[in-house]
C-alpha positions as CSV (number, residue, x, y, z in Angstrom):
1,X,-104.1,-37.4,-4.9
2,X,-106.4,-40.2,-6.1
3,X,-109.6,-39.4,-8.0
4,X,-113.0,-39.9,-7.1
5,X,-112.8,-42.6,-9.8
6,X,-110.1,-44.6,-8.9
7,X,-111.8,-44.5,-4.9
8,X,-115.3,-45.7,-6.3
9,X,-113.8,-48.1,-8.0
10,X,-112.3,-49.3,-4.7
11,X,-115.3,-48.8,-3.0
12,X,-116.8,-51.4,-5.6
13,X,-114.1,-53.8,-5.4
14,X,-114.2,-54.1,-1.6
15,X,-117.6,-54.6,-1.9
16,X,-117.3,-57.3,-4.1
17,X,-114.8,-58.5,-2.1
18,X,-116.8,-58.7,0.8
19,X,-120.0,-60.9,-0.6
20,X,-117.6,-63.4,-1.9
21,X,-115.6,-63.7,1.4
22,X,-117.3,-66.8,3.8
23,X,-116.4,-65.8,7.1
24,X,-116.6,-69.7,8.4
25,X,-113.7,-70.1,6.0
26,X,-111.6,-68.2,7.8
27,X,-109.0,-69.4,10.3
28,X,-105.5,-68.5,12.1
29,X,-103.3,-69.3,10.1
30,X,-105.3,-69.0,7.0
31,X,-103.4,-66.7,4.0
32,X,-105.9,-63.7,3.1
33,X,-104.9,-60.6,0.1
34,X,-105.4,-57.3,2.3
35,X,-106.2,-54.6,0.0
36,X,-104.9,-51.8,2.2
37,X,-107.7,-49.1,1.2
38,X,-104.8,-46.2,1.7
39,X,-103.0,-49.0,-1.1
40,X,-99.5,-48.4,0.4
41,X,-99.3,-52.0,1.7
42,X,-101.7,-54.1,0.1
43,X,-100.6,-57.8,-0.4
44,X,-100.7,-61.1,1.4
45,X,-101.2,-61.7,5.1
46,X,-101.8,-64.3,7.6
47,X,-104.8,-64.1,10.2
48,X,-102.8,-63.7,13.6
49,X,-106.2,-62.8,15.7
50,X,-110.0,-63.2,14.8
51,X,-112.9,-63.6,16.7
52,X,-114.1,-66.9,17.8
53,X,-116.5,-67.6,14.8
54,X,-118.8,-70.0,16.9
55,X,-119.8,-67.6,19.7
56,X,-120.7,-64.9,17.2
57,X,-124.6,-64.7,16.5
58,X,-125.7,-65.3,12.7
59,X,-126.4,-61.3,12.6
60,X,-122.3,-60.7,13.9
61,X,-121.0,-62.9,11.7
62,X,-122.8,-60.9,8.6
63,X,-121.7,-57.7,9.3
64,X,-118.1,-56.3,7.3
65,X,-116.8,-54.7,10.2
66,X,-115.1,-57.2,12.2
67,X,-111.6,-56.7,12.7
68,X,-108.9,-59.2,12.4
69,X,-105.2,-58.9,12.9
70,X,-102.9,-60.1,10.5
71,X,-99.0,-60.4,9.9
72,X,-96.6,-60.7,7.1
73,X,-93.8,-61.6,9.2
74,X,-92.5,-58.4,9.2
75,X,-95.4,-56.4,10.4
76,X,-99.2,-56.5,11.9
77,X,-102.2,-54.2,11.3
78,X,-105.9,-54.2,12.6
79,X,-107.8,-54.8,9.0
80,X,-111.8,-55.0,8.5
81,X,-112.7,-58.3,6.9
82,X,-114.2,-56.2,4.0
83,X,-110.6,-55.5,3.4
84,X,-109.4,-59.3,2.9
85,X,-110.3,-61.6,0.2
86,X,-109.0,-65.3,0.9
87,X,-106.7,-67.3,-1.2
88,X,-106.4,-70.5,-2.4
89,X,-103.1,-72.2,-1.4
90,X,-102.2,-72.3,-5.0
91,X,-102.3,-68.1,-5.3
92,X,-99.3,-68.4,-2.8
């Protein structure tokens, strides 16, 4: 069972996470580290399915609980963005 430490700490990191992560930099396609907050399948996805940036208002496209799909080619989960953290084509 994990400690109340080791899910603050998580806590932290996703928030972390989450004010480096520039939703306009996101796109299908784009590869994105999922840190799976039950940390059974954490690693690195595609975006399959996000919403259409543009028709989301300035307040939407602030908030960390928009949900994307995303793959690994051998499966596909519903994640919030607060989740993901986006790499740079030389982390894969």
């Amino acid at each position: 069972m994990p400690s109340l430490r080791n899910f603050l700490d998580r806590l932290r990191t996703n928030e972390r996470i989450m004010r480096n992560i520039d939703i306009h930099k996101l796109s299908i396609g784009a590869k994105v580290y999922w840190h799976d907050p039950s940390e059974k399948t954490s690693g690195i996805y595609e975006i399959l399915i996000m919403p259409n940036i543009g028709e989301l208002t300035r307040e939407e496209s602030e908030y960390d609980d928009l949900i994307l799909l995303i793959g690994n080619g051998y499966s596909e989960v519903e994640v919030f963005i607060r989740e993901l953290e986006i790499l740079n084509q030389s982390e894969y």
